[in-house]
N, C-alpha and C positions, 0 to 999 in steps of 0.2 A: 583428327585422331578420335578412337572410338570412346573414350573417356568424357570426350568436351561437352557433350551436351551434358553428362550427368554432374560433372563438374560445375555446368551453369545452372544450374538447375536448386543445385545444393546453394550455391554462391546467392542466388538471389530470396530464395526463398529466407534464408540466413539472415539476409539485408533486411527482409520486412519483418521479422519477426525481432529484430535488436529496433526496427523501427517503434515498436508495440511498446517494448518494458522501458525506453524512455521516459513514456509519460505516467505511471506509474513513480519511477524511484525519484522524477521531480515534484513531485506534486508536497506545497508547501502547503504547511498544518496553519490552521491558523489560530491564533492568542485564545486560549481557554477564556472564557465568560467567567468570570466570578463567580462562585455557587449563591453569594448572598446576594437578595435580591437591590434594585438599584435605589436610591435614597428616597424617590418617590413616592415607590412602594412601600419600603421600611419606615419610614420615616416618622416618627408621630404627629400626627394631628397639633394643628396650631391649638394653643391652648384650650378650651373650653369647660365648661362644668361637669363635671362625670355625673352621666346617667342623663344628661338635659338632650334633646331631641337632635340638634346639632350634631354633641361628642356621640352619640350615636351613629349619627349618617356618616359622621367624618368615619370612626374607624367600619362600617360597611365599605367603604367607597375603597378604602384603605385595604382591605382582604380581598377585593372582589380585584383592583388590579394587582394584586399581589396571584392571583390564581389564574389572569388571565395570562399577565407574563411567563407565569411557569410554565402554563398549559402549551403555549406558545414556543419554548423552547425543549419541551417534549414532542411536540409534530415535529419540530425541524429534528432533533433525533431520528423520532421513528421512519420518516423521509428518506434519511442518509440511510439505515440501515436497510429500506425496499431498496435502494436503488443499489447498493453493494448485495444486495441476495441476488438482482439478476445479473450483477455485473457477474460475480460469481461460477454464476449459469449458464454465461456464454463464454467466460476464459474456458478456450479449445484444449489451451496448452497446464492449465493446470491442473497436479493431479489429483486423485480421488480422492487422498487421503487426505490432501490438505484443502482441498474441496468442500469435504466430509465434519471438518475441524472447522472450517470457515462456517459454514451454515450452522453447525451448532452453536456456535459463538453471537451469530444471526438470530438465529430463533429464542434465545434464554435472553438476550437482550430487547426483542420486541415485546416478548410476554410482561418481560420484568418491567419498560419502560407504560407499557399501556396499563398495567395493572397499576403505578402511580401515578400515571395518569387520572384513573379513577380516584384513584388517594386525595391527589388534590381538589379536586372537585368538590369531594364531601368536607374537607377543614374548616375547624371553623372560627382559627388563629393566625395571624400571619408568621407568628412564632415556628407552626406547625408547617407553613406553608413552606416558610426558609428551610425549616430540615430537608422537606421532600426536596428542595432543588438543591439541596448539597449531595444527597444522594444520587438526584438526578446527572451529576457529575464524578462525583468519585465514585460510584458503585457499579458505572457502567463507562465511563470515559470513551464516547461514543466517537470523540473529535479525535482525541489526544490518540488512543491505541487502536478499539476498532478499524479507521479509514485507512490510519498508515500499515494494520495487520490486513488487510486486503488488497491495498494496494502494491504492496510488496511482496508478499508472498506470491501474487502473479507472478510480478514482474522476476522474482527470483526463477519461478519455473519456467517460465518461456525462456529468459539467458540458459537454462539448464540443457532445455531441449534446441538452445542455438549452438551450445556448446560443442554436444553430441552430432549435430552437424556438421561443424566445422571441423570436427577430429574426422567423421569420414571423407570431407572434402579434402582433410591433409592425408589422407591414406591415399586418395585417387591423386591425386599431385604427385607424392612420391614415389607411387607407381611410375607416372608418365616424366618426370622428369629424369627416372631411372632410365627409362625406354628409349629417353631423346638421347643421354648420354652414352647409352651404345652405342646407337645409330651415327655418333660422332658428333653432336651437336655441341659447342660450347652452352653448360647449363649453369657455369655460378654463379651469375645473378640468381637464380631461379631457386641454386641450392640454397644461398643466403637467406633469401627471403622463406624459405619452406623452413628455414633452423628458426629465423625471429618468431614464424609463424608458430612453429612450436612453442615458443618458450612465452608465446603471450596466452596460449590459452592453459598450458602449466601454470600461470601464475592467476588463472582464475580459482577463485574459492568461496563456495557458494555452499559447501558442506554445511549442514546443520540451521546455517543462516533463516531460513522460512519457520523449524521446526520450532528453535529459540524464540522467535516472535510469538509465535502462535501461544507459546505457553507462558508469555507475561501475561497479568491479571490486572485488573485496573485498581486504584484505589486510591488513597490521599496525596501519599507521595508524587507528585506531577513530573517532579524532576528527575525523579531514579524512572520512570516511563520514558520519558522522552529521553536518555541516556540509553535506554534500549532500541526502542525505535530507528534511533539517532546511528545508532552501531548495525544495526539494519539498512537502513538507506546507502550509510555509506560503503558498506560490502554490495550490494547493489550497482549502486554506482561505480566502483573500482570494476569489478565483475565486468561492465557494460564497457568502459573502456578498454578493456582489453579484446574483450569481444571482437568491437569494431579494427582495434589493431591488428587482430588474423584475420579480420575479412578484407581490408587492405590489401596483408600479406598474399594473402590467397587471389585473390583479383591481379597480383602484381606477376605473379607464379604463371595463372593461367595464362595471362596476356604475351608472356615471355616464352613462354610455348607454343604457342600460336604459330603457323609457317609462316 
């Protein structure tokens, strides 16, 4: 039939792009780091005499890895955020707008994080150094909201543009299963599966879901974040199984039309 190949066409390319936003809506967060530094660092100095050569070296020894620590978990920040600016750059399927939203979320966090970066550097308190890494967590929550606001907002736009495929693959179905059924062909299998087909990508909803991410902000609260996040992935997720359930369907349609 003259339909099949655009039919296969649609059908696969479908398949690898629900392959893509898999790994996205799984990708697990991992346990925030504490903003205050580890007891090591904080810690005071075994007793000594204040001001004697010692309690001196002790609290240097005492600020300098308290700055290296932070410094430290500032590269691996700014790390995560290069490597989500190109991921960014090469998701084909997401769009400008949220694109657009992503890098600027990118770039205010690089400046922000490198500019305390230098902050720590110059301290000349572990007191002061603790702030900078409580900041360096809640003022940017580079783990917690950034990774999973990139991650997912792909992965929402590519199910969006698989969606959009699959509704034209169900319009060339029901073309040709129309067609088969003049022709005199027994089609209710075919028509079955093109209703289920229908009603799984009806029940995707993916409205607004990217938009909503994009506009939480980072801050103290970890828990009201990852409650949004959280509601994120899992529309994602539901999204993606439905997805796969009309391409099932659609694969089951096609195959049943076949001579």
């Amino acid at each position: 039939m003259r339909t099949e190949p655009l039919i296969r066409r649609a059908l696969v390319s479908t398949a690898a792009l629900l392959a893509v936003t898999a790994l996205g809506a799984a990708i697990a967060l991992p346990a925030q780091a504490a903003a205050a530094l580890p007891a090591q660092a904080a810690a005071p100095a075994p007793a000594t005499r204040a001001g004697s050569p010692a309690a001196t070296a002790d609290k240097a020894a005492t600020l300098d890895a308290a700055k290296k620590l932070t410094t430290a978990r500032i590269d691996g920040r700014l790390a995560m955020l290069k490597v989500s600016g190109v991921a960014i750059r090469n998701a084909a399927r997401l769009t400008d707008a949220h694109q657009a939203a992503l890098q600027k979320i990118i770039d205010a966090d690089l400046a922000g994080l490198t500019e305390l970066r230098a902050k720590v550097a110059a301290e000349t308190t572990v007191e002061a150094v603790r702030a900078d890494a409580r900041s360096m967590v809640e003022d940017y929550r580079v783990y917690l909201l950034v990774r999973p606001q990139v991650h997912l907002t792909v992965a929402a736009d590519v199910e969006s543009a698989a969606l959009t495929r699959l509704r034209d693959a169900h319009g060339k179905l029901a073309e040709a299963v129309a067609a088969a059924k003049a022709a005199g062909r027994d089609v209710g299998d075919a028509e079955a599966k093109l209703a289920h087909l229908k009603a799984e990508l009806d029940a995707v909803d993916l409205a607004g879901v990217a938009d909503t991410l994009l506009a939480v902000e980072p801050g103290p609260d970890a828990a009201a974040i990852r409650t949004k996040t959280g509601a994120a992935r899992a529309a994602v997720r539901a999204a993606r199984t439905h997805l796969r359930a009309a391409l099932a369907d659609a694969k089951a349609v096609r195959d049943i039309l076949k001579p």
